[in-house]
BAKOLDO-323208 format. One record per atom (N, C-alpha, C): residue number from 1; chain; x, y, z. Coordinates in nm, 4 decimals. Layout:
resi:chain:c1:c2:c3
NUM:A:X:Y:Z
...
This chain:
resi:chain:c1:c2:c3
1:A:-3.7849:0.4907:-0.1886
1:A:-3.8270:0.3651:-0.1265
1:A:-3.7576:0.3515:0.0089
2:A:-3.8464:0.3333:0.1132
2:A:-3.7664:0.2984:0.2244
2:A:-3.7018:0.1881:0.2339
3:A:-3.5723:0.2231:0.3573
3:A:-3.4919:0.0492:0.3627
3:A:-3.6196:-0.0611:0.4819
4:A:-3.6416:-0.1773:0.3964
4:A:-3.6777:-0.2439:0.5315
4:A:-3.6385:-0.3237:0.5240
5:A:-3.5083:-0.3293:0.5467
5:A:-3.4231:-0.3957:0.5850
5:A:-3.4139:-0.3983:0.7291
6:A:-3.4340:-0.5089:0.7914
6:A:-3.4230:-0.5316:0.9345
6:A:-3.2839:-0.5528:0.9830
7:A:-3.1657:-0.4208:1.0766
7:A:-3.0922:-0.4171:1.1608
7:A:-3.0460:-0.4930:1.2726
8:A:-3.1491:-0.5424:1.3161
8:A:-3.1178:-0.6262:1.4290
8:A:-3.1382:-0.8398:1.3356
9:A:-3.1327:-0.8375:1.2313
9:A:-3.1569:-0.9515:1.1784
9:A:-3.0173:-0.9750:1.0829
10:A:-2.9295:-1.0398:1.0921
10:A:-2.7682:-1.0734:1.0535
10:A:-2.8311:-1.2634:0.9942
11:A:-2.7290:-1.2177:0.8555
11:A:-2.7485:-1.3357:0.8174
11:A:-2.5776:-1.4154:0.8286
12:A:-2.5499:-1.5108:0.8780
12:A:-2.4298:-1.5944:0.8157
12:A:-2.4308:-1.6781:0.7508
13:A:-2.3932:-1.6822:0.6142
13:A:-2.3342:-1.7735:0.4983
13:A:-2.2251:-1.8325:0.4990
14:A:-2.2669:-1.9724:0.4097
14:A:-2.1371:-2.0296:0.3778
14:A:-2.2047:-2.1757:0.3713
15:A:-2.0967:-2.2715:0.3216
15:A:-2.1299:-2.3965:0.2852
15:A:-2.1028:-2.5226:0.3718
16:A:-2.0615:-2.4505:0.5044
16:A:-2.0948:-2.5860:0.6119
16:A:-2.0962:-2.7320:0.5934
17:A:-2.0221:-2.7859:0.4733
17:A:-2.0179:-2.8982:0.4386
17:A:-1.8738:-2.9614:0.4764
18:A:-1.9027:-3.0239:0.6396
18:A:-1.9905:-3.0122:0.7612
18:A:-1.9689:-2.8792:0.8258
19:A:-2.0934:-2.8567:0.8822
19:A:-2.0944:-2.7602:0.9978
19:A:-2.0263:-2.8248:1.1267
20:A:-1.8967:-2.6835:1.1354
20:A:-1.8137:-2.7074:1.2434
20:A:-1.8003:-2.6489:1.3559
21:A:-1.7338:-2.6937:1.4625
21:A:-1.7113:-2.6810:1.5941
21:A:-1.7384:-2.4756:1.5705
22:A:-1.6515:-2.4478:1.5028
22:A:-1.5843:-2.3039:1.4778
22:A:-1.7253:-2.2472:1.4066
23:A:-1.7810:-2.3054:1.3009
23:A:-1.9040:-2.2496:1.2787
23:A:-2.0077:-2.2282:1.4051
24:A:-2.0443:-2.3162:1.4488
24:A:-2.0982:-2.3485:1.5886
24:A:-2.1044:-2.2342:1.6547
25:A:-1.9618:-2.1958:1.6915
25:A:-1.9173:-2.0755:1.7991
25:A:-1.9495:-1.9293:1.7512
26:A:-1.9633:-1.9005:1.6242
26:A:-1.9646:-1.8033:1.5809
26:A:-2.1565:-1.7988:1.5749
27:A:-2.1649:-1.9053:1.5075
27:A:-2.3361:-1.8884:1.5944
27:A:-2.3994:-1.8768:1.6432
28:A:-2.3036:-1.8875:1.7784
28:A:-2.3695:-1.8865:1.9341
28:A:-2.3754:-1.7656:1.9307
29:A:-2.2568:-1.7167:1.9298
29:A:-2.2102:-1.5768:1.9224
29:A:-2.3113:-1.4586:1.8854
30:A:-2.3336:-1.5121:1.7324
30:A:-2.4195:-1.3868:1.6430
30:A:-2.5587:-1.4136:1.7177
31:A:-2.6255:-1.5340:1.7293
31:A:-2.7272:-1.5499:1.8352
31:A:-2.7561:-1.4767:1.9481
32:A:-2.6666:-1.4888:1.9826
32:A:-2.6512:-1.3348:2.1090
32:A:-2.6540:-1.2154:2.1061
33:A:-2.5954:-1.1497:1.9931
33:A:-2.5528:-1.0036:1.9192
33:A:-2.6864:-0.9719:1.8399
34:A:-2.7801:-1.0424:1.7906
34:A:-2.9267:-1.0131:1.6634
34:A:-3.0320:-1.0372:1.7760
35:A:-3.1439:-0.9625:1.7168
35:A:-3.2428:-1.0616:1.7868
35:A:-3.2614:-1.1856:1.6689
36:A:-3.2702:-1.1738:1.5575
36:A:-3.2451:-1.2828:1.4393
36:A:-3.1521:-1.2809:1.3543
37:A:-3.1418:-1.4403:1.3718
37:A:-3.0204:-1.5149:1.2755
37:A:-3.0897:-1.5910:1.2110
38:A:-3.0175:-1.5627:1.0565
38:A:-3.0458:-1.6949:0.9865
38:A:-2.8906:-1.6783:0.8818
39:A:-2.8904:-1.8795:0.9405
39:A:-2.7624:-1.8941:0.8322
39:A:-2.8158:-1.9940:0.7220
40:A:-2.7405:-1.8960:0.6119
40:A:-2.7845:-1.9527:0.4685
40:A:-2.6546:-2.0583:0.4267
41:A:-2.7568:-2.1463:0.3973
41:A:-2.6741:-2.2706:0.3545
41:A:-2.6342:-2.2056:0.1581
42:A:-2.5151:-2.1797:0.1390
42:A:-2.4934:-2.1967:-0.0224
42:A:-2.4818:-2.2742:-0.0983
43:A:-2.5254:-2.2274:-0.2190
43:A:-2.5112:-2.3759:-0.3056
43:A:-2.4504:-2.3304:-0.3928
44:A:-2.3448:-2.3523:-0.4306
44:A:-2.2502:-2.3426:-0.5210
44:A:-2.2401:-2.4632:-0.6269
45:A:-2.2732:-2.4011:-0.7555
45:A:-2.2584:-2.5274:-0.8515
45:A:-2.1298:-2.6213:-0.9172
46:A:-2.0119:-2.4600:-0.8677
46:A:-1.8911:-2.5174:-0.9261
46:A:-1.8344:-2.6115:-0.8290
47:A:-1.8653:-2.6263:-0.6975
47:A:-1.8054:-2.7195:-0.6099
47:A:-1.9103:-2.8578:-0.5870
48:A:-1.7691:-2.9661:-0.5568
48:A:-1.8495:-3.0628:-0.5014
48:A:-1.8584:-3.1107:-0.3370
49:A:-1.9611:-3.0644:-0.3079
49:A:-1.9969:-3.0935:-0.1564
49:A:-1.9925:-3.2225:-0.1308
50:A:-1.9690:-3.3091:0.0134
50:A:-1.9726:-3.4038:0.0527
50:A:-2.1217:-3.4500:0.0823
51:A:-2.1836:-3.3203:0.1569
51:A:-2.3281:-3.3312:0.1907
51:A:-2.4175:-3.2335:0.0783
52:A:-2.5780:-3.3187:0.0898
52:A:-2.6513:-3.2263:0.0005
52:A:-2.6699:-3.1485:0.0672
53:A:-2.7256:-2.9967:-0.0186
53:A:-2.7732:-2.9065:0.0570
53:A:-2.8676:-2.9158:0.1655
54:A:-2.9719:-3.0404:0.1395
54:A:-3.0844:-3.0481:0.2569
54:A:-2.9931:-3.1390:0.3837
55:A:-2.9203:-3.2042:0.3359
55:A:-2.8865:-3.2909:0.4293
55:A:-2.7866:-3.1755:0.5146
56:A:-2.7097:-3.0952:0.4745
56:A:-2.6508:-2.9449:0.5254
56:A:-2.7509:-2.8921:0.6432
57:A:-2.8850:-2.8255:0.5906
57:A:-2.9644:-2.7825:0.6522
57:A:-3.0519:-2.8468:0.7722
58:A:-3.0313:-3.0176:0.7305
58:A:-3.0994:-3.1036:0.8496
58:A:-3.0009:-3.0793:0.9665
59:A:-2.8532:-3.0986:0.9125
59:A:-2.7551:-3.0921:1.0597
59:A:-2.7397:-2.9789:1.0757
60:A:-2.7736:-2.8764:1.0245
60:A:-2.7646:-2.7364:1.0873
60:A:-2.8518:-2.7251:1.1974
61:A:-3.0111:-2.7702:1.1075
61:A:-3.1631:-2.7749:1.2125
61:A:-3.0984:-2.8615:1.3824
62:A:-3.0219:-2.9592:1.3602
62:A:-2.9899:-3.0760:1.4908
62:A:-2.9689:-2.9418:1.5944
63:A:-2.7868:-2.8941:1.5090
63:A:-2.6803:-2.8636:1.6152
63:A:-2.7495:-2.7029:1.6606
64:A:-2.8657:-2.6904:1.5930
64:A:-2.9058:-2.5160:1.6287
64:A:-3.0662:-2.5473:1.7034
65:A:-3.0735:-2.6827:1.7369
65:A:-3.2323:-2.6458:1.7786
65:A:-3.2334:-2.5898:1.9401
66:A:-3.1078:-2.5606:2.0153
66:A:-3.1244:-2.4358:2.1614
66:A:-3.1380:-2.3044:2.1185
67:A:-3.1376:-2.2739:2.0124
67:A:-3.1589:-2.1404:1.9548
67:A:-3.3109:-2.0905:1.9325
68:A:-3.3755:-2.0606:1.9228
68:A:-3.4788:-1.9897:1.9055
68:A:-3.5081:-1.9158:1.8211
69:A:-3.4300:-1.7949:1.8461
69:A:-3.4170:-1.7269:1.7332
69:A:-3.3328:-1.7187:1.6118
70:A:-3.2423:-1.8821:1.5674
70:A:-3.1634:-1.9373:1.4311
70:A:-3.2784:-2.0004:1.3460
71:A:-3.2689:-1.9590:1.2465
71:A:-3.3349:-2.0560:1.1348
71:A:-3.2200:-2.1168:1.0706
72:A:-3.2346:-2.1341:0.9978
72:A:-3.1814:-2.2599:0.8038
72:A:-3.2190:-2.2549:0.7405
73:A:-3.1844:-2.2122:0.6189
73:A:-3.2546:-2.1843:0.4580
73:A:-3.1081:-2.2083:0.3675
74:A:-3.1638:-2.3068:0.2705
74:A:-3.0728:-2.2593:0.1592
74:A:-3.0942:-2.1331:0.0407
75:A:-2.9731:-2.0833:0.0154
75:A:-2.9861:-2.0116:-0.1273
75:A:-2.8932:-2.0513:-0.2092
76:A:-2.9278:-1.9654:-0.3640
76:A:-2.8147:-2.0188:-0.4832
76:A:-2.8156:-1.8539:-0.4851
77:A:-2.6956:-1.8472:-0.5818
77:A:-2.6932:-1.6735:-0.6071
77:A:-2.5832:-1.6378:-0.4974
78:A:-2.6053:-1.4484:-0.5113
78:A:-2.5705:-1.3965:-0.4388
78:A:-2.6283:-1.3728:-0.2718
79:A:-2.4816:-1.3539:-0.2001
79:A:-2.5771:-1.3500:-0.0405
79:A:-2.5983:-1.2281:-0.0519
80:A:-2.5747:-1.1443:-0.1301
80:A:-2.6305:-0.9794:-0.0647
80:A:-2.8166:-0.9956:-0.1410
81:A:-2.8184:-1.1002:-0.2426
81:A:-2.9648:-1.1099:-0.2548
81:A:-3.0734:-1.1658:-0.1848
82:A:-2.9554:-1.3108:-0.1005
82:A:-3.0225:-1.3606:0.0115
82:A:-3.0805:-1.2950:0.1126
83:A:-2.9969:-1.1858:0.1959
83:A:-3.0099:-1.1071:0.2735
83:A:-3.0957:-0.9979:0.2040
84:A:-3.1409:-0.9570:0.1240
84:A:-3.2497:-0.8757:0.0977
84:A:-3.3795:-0.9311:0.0689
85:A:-3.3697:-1.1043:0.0246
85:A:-3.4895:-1.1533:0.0364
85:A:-3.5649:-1.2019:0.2036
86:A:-3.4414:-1.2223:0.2718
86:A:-3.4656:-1.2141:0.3982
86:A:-3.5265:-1.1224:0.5042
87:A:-3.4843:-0.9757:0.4080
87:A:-3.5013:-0.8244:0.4928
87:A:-3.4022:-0.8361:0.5872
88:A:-3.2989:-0.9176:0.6147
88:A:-3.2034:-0.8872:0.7255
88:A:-3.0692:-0.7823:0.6311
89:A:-3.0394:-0.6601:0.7583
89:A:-2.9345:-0.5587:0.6999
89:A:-2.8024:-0.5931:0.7362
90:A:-2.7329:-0.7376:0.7774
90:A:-2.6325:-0.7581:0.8728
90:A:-2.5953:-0.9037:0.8149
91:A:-2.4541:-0.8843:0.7575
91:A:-2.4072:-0.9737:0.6914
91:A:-2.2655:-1.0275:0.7899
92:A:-2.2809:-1.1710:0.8911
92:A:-2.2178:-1.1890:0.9816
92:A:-2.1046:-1.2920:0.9064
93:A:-1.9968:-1.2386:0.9516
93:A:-1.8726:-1.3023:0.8925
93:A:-1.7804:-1.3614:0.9979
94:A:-1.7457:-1.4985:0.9868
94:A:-1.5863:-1.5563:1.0677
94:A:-1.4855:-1.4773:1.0038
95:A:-1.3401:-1.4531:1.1232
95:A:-1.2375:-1.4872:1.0770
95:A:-1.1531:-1.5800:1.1682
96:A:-1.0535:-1.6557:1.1087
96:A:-1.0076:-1.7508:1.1273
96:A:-0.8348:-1.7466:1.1672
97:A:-0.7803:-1.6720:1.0162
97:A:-0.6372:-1.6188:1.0450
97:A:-0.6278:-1.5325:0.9207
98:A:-0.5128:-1.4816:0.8676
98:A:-0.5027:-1.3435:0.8349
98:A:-0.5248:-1.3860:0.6783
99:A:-0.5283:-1.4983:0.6221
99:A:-0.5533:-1.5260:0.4852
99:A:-0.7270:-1.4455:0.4855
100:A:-0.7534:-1.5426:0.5613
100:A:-0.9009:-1.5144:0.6044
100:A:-0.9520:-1.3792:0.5672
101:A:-0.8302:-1.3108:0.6870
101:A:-0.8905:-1.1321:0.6325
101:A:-0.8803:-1.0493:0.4963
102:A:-0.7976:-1.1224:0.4621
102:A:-0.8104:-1.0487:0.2737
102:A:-0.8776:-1.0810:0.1881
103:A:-0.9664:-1.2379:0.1953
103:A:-1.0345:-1.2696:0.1056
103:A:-1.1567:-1.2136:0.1586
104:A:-1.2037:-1.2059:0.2945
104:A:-1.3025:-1.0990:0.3727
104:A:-1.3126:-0.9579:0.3067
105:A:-1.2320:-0.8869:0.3088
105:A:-1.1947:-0.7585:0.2482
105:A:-1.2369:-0.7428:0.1569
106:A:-1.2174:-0.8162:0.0037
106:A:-1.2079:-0.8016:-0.0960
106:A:-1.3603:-0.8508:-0.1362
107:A:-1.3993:-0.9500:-0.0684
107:A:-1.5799:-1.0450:-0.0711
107:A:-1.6568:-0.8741:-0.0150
108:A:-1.5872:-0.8126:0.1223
108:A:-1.6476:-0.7063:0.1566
108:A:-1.6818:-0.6001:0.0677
109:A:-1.5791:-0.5424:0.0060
109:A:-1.5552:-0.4567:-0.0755
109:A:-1.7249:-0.5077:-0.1998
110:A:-1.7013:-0.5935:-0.2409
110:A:-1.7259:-0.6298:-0.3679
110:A:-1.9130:-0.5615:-0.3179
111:A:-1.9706:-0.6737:-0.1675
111:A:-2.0551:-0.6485:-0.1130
111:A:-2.0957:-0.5463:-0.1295
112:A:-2.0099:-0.4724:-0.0623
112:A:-2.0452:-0.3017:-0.1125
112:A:-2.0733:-0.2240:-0.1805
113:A:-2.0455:-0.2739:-0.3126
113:A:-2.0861:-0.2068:-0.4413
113:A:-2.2117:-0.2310:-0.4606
114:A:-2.2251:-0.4004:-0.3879
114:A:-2.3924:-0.4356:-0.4949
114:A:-2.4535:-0.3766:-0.3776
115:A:-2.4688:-0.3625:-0.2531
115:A:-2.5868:-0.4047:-0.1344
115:A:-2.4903:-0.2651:-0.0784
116:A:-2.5357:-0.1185:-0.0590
116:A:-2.4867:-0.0158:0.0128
116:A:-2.5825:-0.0181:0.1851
117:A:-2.6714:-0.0692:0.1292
117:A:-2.7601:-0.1067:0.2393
117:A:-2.7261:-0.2228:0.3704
118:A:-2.6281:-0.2777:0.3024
118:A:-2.6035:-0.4479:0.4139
118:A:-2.4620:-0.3941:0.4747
119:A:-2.4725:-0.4247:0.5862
119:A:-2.3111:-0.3934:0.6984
119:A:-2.2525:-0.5366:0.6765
120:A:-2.1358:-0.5056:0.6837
120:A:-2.0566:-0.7009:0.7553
120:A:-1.9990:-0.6570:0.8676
121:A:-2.0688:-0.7784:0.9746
121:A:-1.9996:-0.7531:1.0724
121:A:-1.9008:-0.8884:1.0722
122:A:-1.7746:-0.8477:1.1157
122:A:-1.6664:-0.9858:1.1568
122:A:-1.6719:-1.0374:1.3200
123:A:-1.6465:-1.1655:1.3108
123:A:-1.6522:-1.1631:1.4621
123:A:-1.5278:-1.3055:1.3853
124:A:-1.3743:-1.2639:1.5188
124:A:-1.2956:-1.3110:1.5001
124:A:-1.3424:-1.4946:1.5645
125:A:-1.2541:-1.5761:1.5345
125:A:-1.2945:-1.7061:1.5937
125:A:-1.1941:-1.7414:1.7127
126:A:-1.3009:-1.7839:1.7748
126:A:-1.2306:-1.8381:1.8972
126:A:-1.0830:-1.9328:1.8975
127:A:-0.9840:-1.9125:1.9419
127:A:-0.8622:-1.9611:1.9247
127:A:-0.8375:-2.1265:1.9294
128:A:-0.9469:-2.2153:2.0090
128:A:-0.9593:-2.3204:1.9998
128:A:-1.0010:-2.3773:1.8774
129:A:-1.0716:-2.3047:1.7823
129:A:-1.1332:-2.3341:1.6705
129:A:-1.0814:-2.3206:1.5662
130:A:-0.9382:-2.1723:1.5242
130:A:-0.8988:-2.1305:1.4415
130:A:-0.8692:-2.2529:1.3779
131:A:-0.8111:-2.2978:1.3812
131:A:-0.7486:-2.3654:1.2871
131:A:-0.8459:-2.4885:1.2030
132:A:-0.9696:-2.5107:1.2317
132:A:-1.0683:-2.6312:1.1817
132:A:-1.1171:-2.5565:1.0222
133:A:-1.1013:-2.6563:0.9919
133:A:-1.1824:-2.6286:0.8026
133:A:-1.2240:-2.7505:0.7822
134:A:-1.3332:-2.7336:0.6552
134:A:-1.3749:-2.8554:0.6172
134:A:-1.3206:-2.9547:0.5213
135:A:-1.2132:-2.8911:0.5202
135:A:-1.1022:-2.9823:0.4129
135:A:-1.0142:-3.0592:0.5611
136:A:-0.9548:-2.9799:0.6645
136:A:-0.8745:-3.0510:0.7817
136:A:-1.0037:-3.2349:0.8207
137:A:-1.1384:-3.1581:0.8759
137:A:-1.2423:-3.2487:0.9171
137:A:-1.2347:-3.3212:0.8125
138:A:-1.2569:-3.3281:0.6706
138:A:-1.2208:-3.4567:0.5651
138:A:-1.1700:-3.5425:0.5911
139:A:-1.0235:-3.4581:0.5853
139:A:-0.9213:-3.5492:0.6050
139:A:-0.9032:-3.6592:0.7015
140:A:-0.9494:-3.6082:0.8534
140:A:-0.9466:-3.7048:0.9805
140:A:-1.0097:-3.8285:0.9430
141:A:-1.1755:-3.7734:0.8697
141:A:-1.2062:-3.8901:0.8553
141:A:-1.2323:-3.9574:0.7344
142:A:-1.1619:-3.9304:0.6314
142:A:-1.1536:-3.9856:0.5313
142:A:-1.0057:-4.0896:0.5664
143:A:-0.8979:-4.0790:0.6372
143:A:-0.8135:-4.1494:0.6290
143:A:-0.8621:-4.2571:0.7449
144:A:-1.0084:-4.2485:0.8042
144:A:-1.0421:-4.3701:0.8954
144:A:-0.9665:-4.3878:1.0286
145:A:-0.9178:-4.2624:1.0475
145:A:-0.9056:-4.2132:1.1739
145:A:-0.9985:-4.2561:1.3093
146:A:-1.0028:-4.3675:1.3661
146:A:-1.1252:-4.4186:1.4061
146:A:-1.1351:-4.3615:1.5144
147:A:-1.2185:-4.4255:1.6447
147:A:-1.2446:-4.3597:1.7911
147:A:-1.1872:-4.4882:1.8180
148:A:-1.1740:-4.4004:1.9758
148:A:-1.1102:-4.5403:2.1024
148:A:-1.2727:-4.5484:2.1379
149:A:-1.2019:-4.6288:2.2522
149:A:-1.3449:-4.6719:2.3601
149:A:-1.3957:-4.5019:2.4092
150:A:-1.3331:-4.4270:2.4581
150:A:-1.3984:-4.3083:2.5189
150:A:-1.3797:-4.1671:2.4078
151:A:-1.3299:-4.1962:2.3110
151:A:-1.3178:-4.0470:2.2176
151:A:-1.3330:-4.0849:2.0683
152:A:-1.3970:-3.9890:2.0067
152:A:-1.3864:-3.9991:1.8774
152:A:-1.2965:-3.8769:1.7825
153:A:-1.1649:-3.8606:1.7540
153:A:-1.1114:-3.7706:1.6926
153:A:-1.1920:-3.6625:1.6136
154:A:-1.2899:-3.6825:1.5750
154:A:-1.4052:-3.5605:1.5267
154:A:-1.4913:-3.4966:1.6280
155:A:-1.4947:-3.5334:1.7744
155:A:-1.4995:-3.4773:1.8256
155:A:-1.4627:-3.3241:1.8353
156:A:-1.3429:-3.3157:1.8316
156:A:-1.2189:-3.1475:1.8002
156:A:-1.2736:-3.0988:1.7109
157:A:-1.3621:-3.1324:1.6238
157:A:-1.3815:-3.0946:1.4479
157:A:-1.5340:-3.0506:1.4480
158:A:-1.6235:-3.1514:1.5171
158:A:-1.7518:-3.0836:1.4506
158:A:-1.8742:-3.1576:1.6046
159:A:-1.9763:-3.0392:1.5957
159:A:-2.0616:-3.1007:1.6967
159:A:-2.1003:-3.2469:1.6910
160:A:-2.1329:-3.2671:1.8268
160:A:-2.1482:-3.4243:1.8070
160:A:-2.2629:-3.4685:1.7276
161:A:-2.3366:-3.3881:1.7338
161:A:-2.4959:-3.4456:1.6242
161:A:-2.4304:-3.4353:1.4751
162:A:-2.3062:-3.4321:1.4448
162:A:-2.2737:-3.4421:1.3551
162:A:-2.1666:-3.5186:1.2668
163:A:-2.1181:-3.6047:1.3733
163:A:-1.9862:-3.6975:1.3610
163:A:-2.0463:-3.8477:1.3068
164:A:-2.2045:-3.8753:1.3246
164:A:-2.2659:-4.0006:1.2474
164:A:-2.2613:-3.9527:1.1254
165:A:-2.3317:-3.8828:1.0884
165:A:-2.3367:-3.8238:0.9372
165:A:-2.1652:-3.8169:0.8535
166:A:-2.0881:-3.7646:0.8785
166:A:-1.9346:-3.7310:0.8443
166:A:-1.8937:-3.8587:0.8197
167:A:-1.9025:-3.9615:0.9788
167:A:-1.8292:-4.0860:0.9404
167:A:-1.8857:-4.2048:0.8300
168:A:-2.0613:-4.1470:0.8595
168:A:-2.1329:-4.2470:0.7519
168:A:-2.0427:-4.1952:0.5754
169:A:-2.0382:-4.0809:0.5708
169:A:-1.9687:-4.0553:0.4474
169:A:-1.9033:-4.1114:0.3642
170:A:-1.7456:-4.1883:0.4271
170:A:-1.6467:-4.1860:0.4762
170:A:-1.6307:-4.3584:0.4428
171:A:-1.7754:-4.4078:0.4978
171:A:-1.6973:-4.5669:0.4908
171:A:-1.7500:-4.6432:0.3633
172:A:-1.6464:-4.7291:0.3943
172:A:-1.5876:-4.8022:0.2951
172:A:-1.6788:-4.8894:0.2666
């Protein structure tokens, strides 16, 4: 059976609950590097997300509509199944800091066994970004961290088409 698996088509996963500044960048990024991207929203049953999966995929659709060639799809399962229902051969990965790279490694490794067919590529994160997670962005605004007149502290944390949604979360 031939691979048709499409090379120039990289998928990035993960659960973006919210999609951040640092996700963002790495999007731009792989956007540039594929002629197609698509990032798969996961759904993981053992966790509890802040956002639903569609509501995930609506602010993905906001902060990605200069893209052209990004879609949005959710999956459940495995991503090496996502990426073969996709036909994309290019499994695009953040790293962040060096925790990062071993649980990469070992997610890689595993990849490898099931999908000999799918590459991961890493693309390190931009140094302004390293440090953002979606547990840090919680926190800002779960403790009601408010804005002044000219800034909103989630600003640093997540695109702006996405700081109504976060703070609507959030209140009381």
């Amino acid at each position: 059976m031939p691979n048709s698996l499409n090379p120039r088509h990289a998928v990035y996963a993960g659960s973006f609950d919210p999609v951040s500044l640092g996700h963002q960048d790495i999007i731009t990024r792989g956007a540039r590097m594929f002629d197609r991207l698509t990032v798969g929203v996961g759904i993981n049953p053992e966790k509890r997300p802040l956002f639903t999966p569609q509501e995930r995929v609506d602010l993905l659709q906001r902060v990605l509509k200069p893209f052209p060639n990004v879609e949005v799809a959710c999956f459940e399962g495995l991503a090496v199944d996502f990426l073969r229902r996709r036909q994309a051969a290019v499994m695009l990965r953040g790293l962040r800091t060096l925790s990062d790279i071993e649980a990469e490694f070992t997610m890689t490794l595993a990849n490898r066994a099931l999908a000999q067919d799918i590459e991961t590529v890493f693309l390190m994160a931009s140094e302004k970004y390293s440090h953002i997670s979606s547990s840090l962005i919680k926190q800002v605004a779960m403790f009601g961290i408010g804005t002044d007149d000219n800034h909103d502290p989630l600003e640093s944390f997540v695109p702006r088409e996405v700081i109504t949604a976060v703070r609507a979360k959030f209140q009381r």
